[in-house]
N, C-alpha and C positions, 0 to 999 in steps of 0.2 A: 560494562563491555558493550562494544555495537552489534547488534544486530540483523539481521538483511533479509526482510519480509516479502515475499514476495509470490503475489498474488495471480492466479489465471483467470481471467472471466471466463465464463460457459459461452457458446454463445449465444450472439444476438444480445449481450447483455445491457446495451447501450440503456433502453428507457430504465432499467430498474438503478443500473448505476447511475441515472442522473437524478434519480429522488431520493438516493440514499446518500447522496455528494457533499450534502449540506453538512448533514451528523459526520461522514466521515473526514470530510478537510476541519470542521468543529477538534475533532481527535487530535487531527494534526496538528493544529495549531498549539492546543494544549503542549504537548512533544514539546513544541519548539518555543514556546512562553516557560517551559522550564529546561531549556538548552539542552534538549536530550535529542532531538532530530537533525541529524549529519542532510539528508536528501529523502524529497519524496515525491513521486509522479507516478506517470500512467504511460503504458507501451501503447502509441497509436496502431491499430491495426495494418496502416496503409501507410506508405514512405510521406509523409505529411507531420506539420507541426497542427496542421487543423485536419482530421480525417474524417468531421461530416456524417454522416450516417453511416462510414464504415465502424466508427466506434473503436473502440481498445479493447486489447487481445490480455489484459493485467496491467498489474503496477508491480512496483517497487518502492519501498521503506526502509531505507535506513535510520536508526536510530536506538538510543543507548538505555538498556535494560540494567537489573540487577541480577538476572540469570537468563538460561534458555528460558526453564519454566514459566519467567513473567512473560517473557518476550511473546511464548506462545497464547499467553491465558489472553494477554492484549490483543493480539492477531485474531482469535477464536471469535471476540467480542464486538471486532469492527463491524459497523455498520454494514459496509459490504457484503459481509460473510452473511450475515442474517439476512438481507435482502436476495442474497440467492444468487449475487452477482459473481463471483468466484466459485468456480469448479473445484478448486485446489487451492492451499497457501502451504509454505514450503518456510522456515523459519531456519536461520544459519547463524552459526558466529560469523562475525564478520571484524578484519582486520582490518583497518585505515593505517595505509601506509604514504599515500600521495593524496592531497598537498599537505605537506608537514605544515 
């Protein structure tokens, strides 16, 4: 089933989520070398596709688990979270219903 990760930074989180970027897109990729990642990015804090020093306010993950329980043990693990860039993650079933 998919699941829908979705991450808040604290703020100011900009310098730590760029040192911890590496390990976490690393994850993602993983995700998506085994066709289980639907979408994954980052909320720019500011109406921009480059926001600068404003940095991102979270992300979002979509991507396909064997339960909540994995979905969340993986979320827990991300580099982000240990680096102390997320205040909160928030893990949901998520339906895909458009694009068939």
């Amino acid at each position: 089933m998919w699941y829908a990760i979705m991450g808040e930074d604290v703020g100011d989180s900009l310098t730590h989520r760029m040192a911890a970027r590496p390990a976490h897109l690393e994850r993602l990729k993983s995700l998506h070398d085994q066709g289980r990642l639907l979408l994954a990015g980052p909320f720019p804090a500011i109406d921009s596709l480059d926001p600068g020093s404003a940095g991102f306010s979270g992300s979002l993950i979509v991507a396909e688990f064997g339960s909540l329980e994995a979905a969340k043990a993986w979320a827990d693990a991300d580099p982000y979270v240990t680096a102390g860039v997320y205040a909160r993650v928030v893990v949901k079933p998520f339906k895909k219903v458009l694009p068939v």
